[in-house]
C-alpha positions in Angstrom: 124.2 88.5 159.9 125.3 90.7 156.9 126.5 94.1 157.2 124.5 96.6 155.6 125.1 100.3 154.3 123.6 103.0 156.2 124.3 106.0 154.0 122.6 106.9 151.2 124.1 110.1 149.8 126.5 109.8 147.3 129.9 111.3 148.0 131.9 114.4 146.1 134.6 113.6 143.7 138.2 116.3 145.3 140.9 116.2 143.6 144.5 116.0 145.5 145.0 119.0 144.2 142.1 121.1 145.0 143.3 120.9 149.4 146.7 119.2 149.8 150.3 120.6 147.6 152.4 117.9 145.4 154.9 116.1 146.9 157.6 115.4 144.9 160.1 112.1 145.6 163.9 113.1 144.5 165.4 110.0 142.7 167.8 109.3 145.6 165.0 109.2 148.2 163.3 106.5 146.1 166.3 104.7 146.0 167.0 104.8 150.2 163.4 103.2 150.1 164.1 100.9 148.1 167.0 99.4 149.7 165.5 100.1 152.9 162.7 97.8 152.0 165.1 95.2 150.0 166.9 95.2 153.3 163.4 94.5 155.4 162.2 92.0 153.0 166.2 90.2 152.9 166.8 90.1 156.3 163.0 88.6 156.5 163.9 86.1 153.9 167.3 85.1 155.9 165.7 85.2 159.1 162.8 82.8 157.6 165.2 80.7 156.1 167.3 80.2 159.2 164.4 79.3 161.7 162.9 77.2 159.2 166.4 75.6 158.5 166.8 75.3 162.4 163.4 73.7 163.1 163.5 71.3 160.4 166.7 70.1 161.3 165.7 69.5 164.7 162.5 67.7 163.7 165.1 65.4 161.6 166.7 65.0 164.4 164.0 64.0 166.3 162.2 61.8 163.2 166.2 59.8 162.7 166.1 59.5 166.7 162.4 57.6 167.2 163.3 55.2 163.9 166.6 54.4 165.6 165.3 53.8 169.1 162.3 51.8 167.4 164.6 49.5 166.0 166.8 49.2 168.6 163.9 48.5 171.1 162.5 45.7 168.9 166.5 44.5 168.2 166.8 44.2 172.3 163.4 42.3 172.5 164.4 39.5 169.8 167.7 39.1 171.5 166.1 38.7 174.8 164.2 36.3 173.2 166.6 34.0 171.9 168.4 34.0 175.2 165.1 33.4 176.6 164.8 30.4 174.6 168.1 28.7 174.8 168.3 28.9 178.5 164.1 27.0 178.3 165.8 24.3 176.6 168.9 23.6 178.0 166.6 23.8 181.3 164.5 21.0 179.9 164.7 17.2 181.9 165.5 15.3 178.6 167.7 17.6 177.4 169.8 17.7 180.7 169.6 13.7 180.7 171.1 13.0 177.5 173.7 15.7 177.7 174.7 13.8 181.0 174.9 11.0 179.3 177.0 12.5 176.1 179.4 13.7 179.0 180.2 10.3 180.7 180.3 8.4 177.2 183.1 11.2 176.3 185.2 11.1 179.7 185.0 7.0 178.8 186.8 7.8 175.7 190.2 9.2 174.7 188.6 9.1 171.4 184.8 9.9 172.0 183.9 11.1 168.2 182.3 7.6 167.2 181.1 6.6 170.8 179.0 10.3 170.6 177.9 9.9 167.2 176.4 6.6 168.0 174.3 6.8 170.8 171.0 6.7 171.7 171.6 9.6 173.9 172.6 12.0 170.8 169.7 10.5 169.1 167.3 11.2 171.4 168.5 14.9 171.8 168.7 15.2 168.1 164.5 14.4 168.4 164.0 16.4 171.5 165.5 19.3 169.4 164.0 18.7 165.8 161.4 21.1 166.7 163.8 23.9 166.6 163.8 23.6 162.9 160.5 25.8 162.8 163.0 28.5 163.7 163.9 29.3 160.2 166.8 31.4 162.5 168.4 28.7 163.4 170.9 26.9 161.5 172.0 24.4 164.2 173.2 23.5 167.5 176.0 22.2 169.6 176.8 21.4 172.9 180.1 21.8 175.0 181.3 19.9 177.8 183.2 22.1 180.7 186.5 20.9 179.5 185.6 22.0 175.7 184.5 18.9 174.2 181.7 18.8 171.7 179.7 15.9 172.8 176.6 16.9 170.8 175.6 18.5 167.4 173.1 18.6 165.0 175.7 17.4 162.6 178.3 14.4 163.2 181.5 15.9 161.9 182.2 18.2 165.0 181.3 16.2 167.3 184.3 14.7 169.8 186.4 17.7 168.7 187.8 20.3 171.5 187.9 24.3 171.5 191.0 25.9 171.8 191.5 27.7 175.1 190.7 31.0 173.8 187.3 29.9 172.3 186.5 28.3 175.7 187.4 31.4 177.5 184.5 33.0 175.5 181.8 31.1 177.0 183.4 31.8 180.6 180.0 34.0 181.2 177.7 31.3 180.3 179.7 28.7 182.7 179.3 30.9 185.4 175.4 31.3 184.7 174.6 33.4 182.7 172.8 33.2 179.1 174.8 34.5 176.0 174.3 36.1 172.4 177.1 37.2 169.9 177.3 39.1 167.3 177.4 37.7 163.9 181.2 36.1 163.4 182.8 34.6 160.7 184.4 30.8 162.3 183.5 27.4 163.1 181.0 27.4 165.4 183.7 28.6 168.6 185.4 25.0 167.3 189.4 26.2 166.9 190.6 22.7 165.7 188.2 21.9 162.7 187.8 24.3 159.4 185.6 27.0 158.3 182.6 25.6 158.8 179.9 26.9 158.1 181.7 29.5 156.3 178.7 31.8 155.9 178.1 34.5 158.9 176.6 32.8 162.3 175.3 33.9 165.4 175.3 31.7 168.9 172.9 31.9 171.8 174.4 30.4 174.7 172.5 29.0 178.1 174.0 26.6 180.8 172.9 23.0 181.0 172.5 22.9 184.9 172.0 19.7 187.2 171.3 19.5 190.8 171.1 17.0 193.5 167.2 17.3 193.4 164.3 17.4 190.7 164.1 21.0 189.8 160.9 22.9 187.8 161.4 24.5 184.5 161.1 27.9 186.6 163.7 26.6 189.2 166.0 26.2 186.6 165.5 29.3 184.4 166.3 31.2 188.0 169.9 29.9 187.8 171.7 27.8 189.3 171.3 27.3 193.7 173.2 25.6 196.0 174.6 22.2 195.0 173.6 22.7 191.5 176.1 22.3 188.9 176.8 23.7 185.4 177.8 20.4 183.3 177.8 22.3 179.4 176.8 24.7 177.4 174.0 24.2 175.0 174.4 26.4 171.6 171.7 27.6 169.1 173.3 28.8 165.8 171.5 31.6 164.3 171.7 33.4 161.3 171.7 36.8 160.7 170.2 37.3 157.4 166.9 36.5 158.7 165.3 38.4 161.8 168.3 40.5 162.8 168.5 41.7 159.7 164.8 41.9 158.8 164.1 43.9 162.7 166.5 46.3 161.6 165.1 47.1 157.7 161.6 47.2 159.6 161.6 50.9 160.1 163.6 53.7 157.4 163.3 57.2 156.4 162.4 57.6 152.8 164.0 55.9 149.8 167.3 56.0 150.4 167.3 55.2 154.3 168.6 52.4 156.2 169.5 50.9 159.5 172.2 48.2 160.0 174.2 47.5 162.9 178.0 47.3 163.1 181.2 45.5 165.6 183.7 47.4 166.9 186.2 47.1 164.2 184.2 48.6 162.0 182.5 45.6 160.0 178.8 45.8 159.1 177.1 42.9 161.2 173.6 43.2 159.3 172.7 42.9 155.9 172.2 46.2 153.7 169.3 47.5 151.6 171.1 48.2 148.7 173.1 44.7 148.5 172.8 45.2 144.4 174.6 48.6 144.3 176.9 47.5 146.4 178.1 44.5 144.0 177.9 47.3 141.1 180.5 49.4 143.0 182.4 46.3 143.8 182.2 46.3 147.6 180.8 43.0 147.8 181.3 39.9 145.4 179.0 40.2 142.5 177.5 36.3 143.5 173.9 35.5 144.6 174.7 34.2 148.1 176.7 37.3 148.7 176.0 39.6 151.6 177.0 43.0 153.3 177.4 40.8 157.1 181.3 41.3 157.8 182.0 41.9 154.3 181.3 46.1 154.1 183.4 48.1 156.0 182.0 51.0 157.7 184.9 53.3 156.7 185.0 56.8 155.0 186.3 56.4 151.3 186.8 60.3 151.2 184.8 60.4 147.9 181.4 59.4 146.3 182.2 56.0 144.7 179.0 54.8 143.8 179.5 56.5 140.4 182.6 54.5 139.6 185.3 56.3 141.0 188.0 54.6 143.4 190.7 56.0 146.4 193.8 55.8 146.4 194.2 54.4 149.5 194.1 50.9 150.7 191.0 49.4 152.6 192.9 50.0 155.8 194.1 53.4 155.8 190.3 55.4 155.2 189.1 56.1 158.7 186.0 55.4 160.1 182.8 57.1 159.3 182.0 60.0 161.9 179.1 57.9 163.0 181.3 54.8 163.6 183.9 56.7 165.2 181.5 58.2 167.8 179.9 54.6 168.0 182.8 52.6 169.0 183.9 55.4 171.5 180.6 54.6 173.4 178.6 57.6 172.4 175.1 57.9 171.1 174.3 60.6 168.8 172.5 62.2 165.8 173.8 64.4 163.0 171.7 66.3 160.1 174.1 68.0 159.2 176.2 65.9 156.7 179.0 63.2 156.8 180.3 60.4 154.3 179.6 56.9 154.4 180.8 53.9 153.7 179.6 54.8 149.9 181.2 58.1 150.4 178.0 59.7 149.7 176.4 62.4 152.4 173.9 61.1 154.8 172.3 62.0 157.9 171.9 59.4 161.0 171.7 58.9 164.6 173.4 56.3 166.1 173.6 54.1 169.2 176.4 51.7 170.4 174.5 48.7 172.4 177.5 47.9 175.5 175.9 45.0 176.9 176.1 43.1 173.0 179.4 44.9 172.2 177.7 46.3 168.4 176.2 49.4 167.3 173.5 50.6 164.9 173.1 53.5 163.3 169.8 54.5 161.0 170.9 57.0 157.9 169.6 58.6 155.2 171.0 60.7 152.0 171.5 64.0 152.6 170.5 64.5 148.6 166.9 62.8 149.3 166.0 65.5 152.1 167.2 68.3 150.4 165.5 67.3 146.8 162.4 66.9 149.3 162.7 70.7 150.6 164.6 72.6 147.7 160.8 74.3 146.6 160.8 75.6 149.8 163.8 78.3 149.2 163.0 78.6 145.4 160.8 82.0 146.1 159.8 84.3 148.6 156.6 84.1 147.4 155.8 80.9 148.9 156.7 82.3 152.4 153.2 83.4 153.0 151.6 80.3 152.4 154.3 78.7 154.9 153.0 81.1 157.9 150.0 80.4 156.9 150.8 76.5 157.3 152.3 77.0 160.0 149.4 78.5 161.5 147.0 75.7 160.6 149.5 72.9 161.8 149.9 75.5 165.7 145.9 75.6 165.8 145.9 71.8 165.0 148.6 71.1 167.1 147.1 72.8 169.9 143.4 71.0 169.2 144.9 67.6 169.0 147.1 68.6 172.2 143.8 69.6 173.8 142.1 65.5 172.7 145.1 64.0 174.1 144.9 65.7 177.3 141.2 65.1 177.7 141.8 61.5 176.8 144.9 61.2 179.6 142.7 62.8 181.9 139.8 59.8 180.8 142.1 57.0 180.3 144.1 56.8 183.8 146.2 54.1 185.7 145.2 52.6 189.3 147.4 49.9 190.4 147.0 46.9 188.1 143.6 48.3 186.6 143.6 50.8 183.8 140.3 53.5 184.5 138.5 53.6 180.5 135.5 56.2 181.4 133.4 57.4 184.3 130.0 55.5 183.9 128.4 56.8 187.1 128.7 59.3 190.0 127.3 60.6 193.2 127.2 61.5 196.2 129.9 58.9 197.5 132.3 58.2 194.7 132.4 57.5 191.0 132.1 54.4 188.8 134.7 53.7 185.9 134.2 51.0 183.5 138.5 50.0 183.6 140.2 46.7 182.3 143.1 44.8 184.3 146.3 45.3 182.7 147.5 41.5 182.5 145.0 39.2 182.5 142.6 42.3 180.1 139.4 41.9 182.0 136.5 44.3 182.4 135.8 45.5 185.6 133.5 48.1 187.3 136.1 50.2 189.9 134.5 52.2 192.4 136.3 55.5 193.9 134.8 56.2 197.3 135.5 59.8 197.5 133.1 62.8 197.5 131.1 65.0 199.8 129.5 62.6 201.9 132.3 60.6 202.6 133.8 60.8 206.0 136.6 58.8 207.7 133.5 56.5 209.2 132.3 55.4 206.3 135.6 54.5 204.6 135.9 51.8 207.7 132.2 50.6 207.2 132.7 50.4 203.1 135.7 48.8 203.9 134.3 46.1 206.4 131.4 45.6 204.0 133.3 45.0 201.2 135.0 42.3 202.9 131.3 40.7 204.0 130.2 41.0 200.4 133.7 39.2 199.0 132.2 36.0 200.9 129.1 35.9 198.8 129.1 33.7 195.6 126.4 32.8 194.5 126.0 33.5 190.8 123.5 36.3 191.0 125.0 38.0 193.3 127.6 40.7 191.7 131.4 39.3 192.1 133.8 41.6 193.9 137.6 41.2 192.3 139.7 43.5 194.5 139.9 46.6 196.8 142.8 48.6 198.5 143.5 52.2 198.5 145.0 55.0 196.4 148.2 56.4 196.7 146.5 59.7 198.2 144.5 57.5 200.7 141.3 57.4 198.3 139.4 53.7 199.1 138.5 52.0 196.1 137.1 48.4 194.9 136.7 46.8 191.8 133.6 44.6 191.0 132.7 42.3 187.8 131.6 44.7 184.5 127.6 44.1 183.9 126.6 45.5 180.4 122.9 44.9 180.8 119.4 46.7 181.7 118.1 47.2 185.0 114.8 46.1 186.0 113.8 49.8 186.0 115.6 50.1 182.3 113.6 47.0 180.6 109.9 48.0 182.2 110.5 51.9 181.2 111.7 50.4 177.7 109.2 47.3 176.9 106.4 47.9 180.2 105.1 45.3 182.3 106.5 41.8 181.9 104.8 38.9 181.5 104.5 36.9 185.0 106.5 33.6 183.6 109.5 36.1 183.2 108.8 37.9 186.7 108.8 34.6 188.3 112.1 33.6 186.7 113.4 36.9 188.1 111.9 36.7 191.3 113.8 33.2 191.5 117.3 34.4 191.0 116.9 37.5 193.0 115.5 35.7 196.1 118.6 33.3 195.5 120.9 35.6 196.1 119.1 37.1 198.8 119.0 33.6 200.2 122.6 33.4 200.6 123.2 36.3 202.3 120.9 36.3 204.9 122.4 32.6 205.5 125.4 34.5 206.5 123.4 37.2 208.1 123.7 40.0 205.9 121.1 41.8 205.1 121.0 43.7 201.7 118.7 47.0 202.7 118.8 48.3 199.2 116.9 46.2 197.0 115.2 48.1 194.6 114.7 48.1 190.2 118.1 49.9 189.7 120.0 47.2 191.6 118.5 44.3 189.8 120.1 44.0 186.3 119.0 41.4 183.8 122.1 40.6 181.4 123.7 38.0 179.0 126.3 35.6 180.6 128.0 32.8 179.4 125.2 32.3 176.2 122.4 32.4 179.0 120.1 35.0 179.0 118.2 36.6 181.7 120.8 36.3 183.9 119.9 38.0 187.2 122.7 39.7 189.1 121.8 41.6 192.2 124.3 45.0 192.9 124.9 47.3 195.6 125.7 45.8 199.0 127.2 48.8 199.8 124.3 49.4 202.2 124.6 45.7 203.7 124.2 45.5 207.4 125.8 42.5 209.3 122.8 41.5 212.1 125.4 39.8 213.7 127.4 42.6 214.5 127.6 45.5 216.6 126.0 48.8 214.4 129.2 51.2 215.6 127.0 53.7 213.1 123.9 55.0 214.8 121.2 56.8 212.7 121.3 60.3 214.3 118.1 61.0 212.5 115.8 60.6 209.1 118.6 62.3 207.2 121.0 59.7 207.7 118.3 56.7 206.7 119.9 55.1 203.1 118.2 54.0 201.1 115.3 54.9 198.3 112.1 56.0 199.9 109.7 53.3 198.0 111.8 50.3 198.0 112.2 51.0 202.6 110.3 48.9 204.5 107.6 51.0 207.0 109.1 49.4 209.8 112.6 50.5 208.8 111.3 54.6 207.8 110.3 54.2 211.5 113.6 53.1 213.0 116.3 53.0 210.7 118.1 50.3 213.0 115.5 47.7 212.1 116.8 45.6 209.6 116.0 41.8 209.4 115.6 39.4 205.8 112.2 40.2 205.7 112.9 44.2 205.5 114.4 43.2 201.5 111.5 40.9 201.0 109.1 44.3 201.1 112.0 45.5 198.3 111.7 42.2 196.5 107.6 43.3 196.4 108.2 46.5 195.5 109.8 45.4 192.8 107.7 42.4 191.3 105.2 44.8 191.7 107.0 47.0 189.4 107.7 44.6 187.1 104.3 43.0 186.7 102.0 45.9 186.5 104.8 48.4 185.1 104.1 51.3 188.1 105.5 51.8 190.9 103.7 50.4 194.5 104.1 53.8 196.1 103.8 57.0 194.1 104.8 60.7 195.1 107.0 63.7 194.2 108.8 64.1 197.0 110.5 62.1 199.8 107.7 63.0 202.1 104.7 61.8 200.1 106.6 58.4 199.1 107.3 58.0 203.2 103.4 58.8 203.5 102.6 56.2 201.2 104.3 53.5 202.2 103.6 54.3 205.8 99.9 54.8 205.9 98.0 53.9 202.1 95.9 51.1 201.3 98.4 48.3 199.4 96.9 47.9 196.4 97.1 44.4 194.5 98.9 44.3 191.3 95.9 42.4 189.8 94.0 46.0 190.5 96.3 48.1 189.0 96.3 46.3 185.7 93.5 44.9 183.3 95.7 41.9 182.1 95.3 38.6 184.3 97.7 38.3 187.0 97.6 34.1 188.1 96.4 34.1 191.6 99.8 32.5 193.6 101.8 35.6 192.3 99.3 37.9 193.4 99.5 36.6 196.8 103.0 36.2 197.0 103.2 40.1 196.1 100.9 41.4 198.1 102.1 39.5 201.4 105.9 40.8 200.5 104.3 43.9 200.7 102.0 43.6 204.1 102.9 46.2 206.8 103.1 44.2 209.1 106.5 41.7 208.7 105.3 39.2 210.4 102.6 38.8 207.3 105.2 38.5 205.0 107.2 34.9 204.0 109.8 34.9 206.7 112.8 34.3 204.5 113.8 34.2 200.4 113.5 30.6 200.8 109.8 30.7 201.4 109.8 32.8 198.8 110.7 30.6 196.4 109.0 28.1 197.6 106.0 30.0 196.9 107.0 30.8 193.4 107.4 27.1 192.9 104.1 26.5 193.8 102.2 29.5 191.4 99.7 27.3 188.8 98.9 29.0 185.7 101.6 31.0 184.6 103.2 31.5 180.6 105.7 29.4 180.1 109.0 31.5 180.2 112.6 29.9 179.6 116.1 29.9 178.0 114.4 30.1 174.7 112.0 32.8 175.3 114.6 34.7 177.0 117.0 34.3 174.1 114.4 35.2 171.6 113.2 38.3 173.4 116.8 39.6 174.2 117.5 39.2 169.9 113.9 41.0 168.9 115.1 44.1 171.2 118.4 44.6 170.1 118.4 48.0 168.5 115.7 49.1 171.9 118.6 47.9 173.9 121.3 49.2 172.1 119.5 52.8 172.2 118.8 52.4 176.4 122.3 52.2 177.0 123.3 54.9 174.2 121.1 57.2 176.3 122.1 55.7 179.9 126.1 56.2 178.4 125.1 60.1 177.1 123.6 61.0 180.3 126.5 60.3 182.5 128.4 61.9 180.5 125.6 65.1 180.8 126.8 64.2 184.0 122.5 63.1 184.7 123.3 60.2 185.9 120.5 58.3 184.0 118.4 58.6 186.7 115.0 59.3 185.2 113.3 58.4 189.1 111.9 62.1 190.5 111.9 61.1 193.4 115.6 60.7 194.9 117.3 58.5 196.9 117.9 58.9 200.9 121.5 59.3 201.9 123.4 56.3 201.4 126.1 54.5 199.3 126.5 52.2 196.5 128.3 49.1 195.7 126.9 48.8 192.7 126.3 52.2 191.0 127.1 55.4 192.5 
C-alpha cells in the first residue's frame, strides 16, 4: 500500500540567517577536506582494486585448474583405453595361435624374413586384425618375439628384423605383464636395425601375448598371466598422435588465445598446437602442409616476444625452459596468473600437471594480453565501482539462491548402496517410499525406508522375514521385490519393481464404476496372484483398492499387479507377534474381514477373498460396500449391516454370475464364501452375459484417458509433496505397514 501525507498545513519559509550565524570555511580548511576525502575515496579505489585484482586472480586460478584437470581426466580415460584394447586382442585365441605359429616358423629360420612373410599364419592375423583399421588412431601393428624378433606386421619390410638391446629393454614392463603406452617418439617402430620408418611421430600401446597349458577365457587372460602361463610376445598398436591425443587435449580452452598441449621431459611438445600456422610464420616449424608442432616445438623461454619477427641471440639450446616446464619436469603441479614467457616468448597464464605414471606433462595456458584486454574497463573509472558492488550483490544473492537449490536437490537426490534415491513419493507411519534408479544396470525401482514412529525392533525382524516370503512369489501380478539389506545407520530397507499406474481407487474416483467385462478381467489377475500365495500359505490380509494398481507393461494394458505384502502372515508359522488389542489390528477398516475385526489372529485365504469383494464391489458400482466416518462406524458396518448387492446399489445391469460371486465374497459367514482364489476364478469363468473386454478395449480406453491420467498422477505427485499423501479415503487405515505404499 502507498504512503500517504497526513499534514495539510503548509510550512514557513526561515531563512539561515534569521536563527543560526554564518559559518565561514578558511581556504586551507577546504583544502584539508579535500585531501581528506581524495585520500578516503583513493585508498577506496586501491583497496577495490586490490580485492578485485586478488579474487579475480584466484577465480583464474580456479577456471585454468578445472580446464586442465578436464583434459587431463579425459587424456587418462583414452589411454586406459588403448591399453584396454591391446591387451583384448593380444588375449584373443586366434591371435595367440598364429603368433605361436610366427614364433616356431622364426626359431626354424636363421633367416625367418621370407618364411614370416609367407605364411598363412601372418595372413590370418593380418585378417583377424583388419578391423583395427576403423581406428583411424592406428597406423599399424607389430609383434615381437621374447628374443626381439619381429615375426609379425602389418607391413612386410620389418618383419624378420631384431631390436637392439636397448629397444628390447623398453618393453621389459610389458614381458613381465603389464600393458604399455608411450609417448609420441620420433623412430622406427622400437626396430634399431632398420631406418626411419615411419618418419612421422608415433605412439605404441603394448600388451603381452600370453599362453598357458589350459584353455583360458578372454577375462582369464585380461587378469594376467597365472601359474604355468607364459608370455611368448608382445603385440604392438601404432597410434598416432595427431588424432585423439591431440584432439582430447584442444577439447577444452580458455578464450581465444588458449591452449592445452602436453610435453616429455626434455622439453619437446608431444601434442599438436592450435596455432600450427603462426608457428610456420615465426619459423618454428617448417612452413610444409604435413608439418606439425609433435617433437618439433620446443617448450623453452626465448627471453623475448618473437611472434612479431624478432629473433635471440642464443642458440636453441642455451634458452631455458619455460617456468611451467621447469616446475613440470621437476614433478610439481601448479598454476600461475600471474605472468611468464612461453615458448612464443609472449606472456601467458597456465596451470600445469606432470602425469608420472606416462612420464609427460600438460599444461593449459592462455595470453596474459587476452585477460587483461577482457578486464581493462574495469580500472578505467571509479565511476563504475558502484555498479560493481552492486554486481556483486546480485551475483552473492544468486549465489546463495542457487546454493540453497543445490542443497535442496542433494538433500532429494541421495545415494543408498547401488540405488540412487530420485524423490520421496509416499510416507507414513512406518517408513517412506522413493521412486530411485540402480546405478549400473539404470533401472527404476520403488525403495522403501522402514523407519518412523511406529517402528520398533520387532517389526524390523517381521518386515524382514516377510520380505523374504514375498521374494518367493512370482507370479506376474504380483509386485517383484529386487533387493533389501540395511543402512549404514541400521535403517532396514527394500527395493521393489517401479509401477507408474492408477490404483483401483484412482481409476473409479477418476472415470466411476467400470464396466463388468473389465472388473472380471481384474478380478482374474488379482485372484491369480492371490492364488499363488496362499499355495505357499501366505496370506495377503491387506487387499484393498489402493493396493491393486492397473498399469501398462510390456505394450499390454490393464496389467494387474497386486502391492503390499507387508502385512502377509505365514499360516504355517508360529505368530511370535500377538495382537495385544484393536489398536494393533492392520489393516483398513472396510477391506477386514468381520471374522478378523473379531480376532485379529484369524487369518485364512478366504479372509482376502472378503477384500477381493470389497473391492469388485467398488469397482462395479463405484461406492464403497461399507460406509462411515470413522473407524467405529466402518467396524459397525461390516460387523452387523445388511450386505447389500451391487445390483441394488446401481441402476445399470449387473449380469447375474458376478452378482453372486460378489455377494458370496462378501457373506459373513466364511464358510459361504468360495474357499480359495481358484474357485474364484472358476466362478468368473463361468459368468454368461458380460461386455466383451480385451487387449483392445483396454488399449483404447488407456489412449482416450491420457490427459485424465496424466492429471491423477500430477495431483497424486503434488500431494506427497503437500506431504497429503494422496489419500483422499476419510476414513484411515488401522495400524499396520506397507510393502507397497507407505
Amino acid at each position: 500500500m502507498a504512503n500517504q501525507a497526513g499534514a495539510t498545513d503548509r510550512p514557513s519559509v526561515t531563512h539561515v540567517g534569521q536563527h543560526f550565524p554564518k559559518v565561514v570555511f578558511s581556504q586551507s580548511r577546504l583544502w584539508l577536506l579535500v585531501i581528506i576525502a581524495g585520500l578516503l575515496l583513493a585508498g577506496l579505489s586501491i583497496w577495490t582494486h586490490m580485492s578485485a585484482s586478488g579474487s579475480l586472480r584466484k577465480s583464474l586460478a580456479g577456471y585454468l585448474q578445472a580446464i586442465l584437470k578436464a583434459d587431463v581426466a579425459a587424456l587418462r580415460s583414452w589411454l586406459d583405453n588403448e591399453k584396454a584394447d591391446v591387451r583384448a586382442w593380444a588375449a584373443r585365441d586366434q591371435v595367440r595361435q598364429n603368433v605361436q605359429t610366427l614364433i616356431r616358423i622364426a626359431s626354424g629360420s636363421p633367416t625367418p624374413a621370407k618364411p614370416l612373410q609367407s605364411s598363412s599364419a601372418l595372413a590370418a592375423l593380418r585378417k583377424d586384425l583388419k578391423s583395427i583399421e576403423l581406428n583411424k588412431d592406428i597406423r599399424g601393428f607389430v609383434v615381437i618375439a621374447l628374443d626381439g624378433t619381429v615375426v609379425a606386421a602389418d607391413r612386410d619390410r620389418i618383419i624378420g628384423l631384431q631390436l637392439s638391446p636397448d629397444d628390447l629393454a623398453n618393453l621389459d614392463s610389458v614381458f613381465g605383464g603389464d600393458s604399455q603406452i608411450t609417448p609420441p617418439f620420433r623412430r622406427s617402430v622400437l626396430v634399431s636395425a632398420y631406418g626411419p620408418w615411419p618418419l612421422e611421430p608415433m605412439m605404441a600401446a603394448a600388451a603381452p601375448i600370453i599362453v598357458g597349458p589350459k584353455p583360458r577365457s578372454l577375462i582369464d587372460s585380461l587378469l594376467g598371466p597365472e601359474e604355468g602361463d607364459r608370455i611368448v610376445a608382445t603385440l604392438v598398436f601404432l597410434l598416432d598422435p595427431k588424432k585423439d591425443f591431440t584432439r582430447i587435449l584442444s577439447i577444452a580452452h580458455m578464450g581465444q588465445t588458449g591452449h592445452t598441449y602436453a610435453f616429455n621431459r626434455d622439453g619437446m611438445m608431444l601434442s599438436d598446437s592450435r596455432f600450427n600456422e603462426d608457428l610456420k610464420r615465426i619459423g618454428l616449424i617448417a612452413d610444409r602442409p604435413d608439418a606439425t608442432s609433435i617433437l618439433t616445438v620446443h617448450v623453452r623461454d626465448p627471453g623475448m616476444d618473437i611472434t612479431g619477427g624478432d629473433r635471440p641471440k642464443e642458440p636453441l639450446s642455451a634458452r631455458p625452459l619455460t617456468q611451467m616446464a621447469a616446475s613440470a619436469i621437476a614433478g610439481e603441479s601448479g598454476v600461475n596468473v600471474a605472468g611468464y614467457r612461453d615458448y612464443r616468448g609472449l606472456e601467458v597464464m597456465g596451470a600445469w600437471e606432470w602425469l608420472e605414471e606416462y612420464d609427460f606433462g600438460v599444461a593449459t595456458e592462455v595470453n596474459q594480453s587476452e585477460v587483461s584486454r577482457a578486464l581493462r574497463p574495469i580500472w578505467l573509472t571509479f565511476a563504475l565501482l558502484v555498479a560493481f558492488l552492486a554486481a556483486a550483490g546480485i551475483l552473492l544473492v544468486a549465489k546463495t539462491w542457487m546454493n540453497v537449490r543445490l542443497r535442496h536437490r542433494i538433500d532429494q537426490v541421495r545415494q543408498l548402496g547401488q540405488y540412487t534415491l530420485i524423490e520421496k513419493i509416499g510416507q507414513g507411519g512406518m517408513g517412506e517410499v522413493y521412486r530411485a534408479q540402480h546405478t549400473m544396470l539404470r533401472r527404476p525401482t520403488a525403495l522403501k525406508l522402514l523407519r518412523g514412529p511406529s517402528v520398533t525392533p520387532e517389526t524390523v525382524v517381521r518386515f524382514e522375514r516377510e520380505v523374504q516370503q514375498t521374494c518367493q512369489l512370482t507370479h506376474p501380478n504380483t509386485i517383484e521385490i529386487y533387493d533389501y539389506g540395511r543402512t549404514p545407520d541400521g535403517i532396514f530397507y527394500y527395493v521393489m519393481e517401479y509401477l507408474d499406474g492408477l490404483t483401483v481407487g484412482h481409476l473409479v474416483a477418476m472415470d466411476g464404476p467400470m464396466p463388468p467385462g473389465r472388473v472380471v478381467a481384474v478380478l482374474r489377475q488379482v485372484c491369480g496372484s492371490l492364488q499363488e500365495a496362499h499355495q505357499i500359505g501366505l496370506i495377503h490380509r491387506d487387499i484393498k483398492s489402493q493396493n491393486i494398481m492397473l498399469c501398462e507393461r510390456g505394450g499390454n494394458y490393464d496389467v494387474v499387479k497386486v502391492l503390499d505384502f507387508g502385512l502377509a502372515k505365514d499360516v504355517a508359522a508360529p505368530d511370535t507377534f500377538k495382537a495385544a488389542g484393536p489398536d494393533e489390528l492392520a489393516g483398513t477398516p472396510k477391506y477386514i474381514a468381520p471374522e478378523r475385526l473379531r480376532d485379529s489372529r484369524i487369518a485364512d485365504a478366504r479372509t482376502d477373498l472378503f477384500s477381493v469383494g470389497a473391492v469388485a464391489f467398488l469397482m462395479v458400482t463405484g461406492r464403497e460396500a461399507f460406509l462411515g466416518s470413522s473407524v467405529q462406524e466402518v467396524c459397525e458396518q461390516v460387523l452387523h449391516a445388511p450386505i447389500a448387492r451391487p445390483s441394488e446399489c446401481i441402476d445399470r445391469r449387473i449380469p447375474a454370475g458376478l452378482d453372486e460371486v460378489i455377494f458370496n465374497c462378501l457373506s459373513r459367514d466364511p464358510n459361504d464364501r468360495p474357499a480359495s482364489a481358484a474357485e474364484v476364478i472358476d466362478l468368473l469363468d463361468a459368468i454368461e452375459g458380460l461386455d466383451e473386454w480385451g487387449p483392445d478395449q483396454a488399449r483404447q480406453w488407456w489412449q482416450n484417458n491420457t490427459h485424465k491420467i496424466r492429471s491423477v498422477r500430477a495431483r497424486r505427485s503434488a500431494s506427497w509433496q503437500a506431504g497429503t499423501g494422496g489419500a483422499t479415503d476419510p476414513t484411515p487405515p488401522l495400524t499396520g505397514s506397507s510393502l507397497g505404499g507407505a
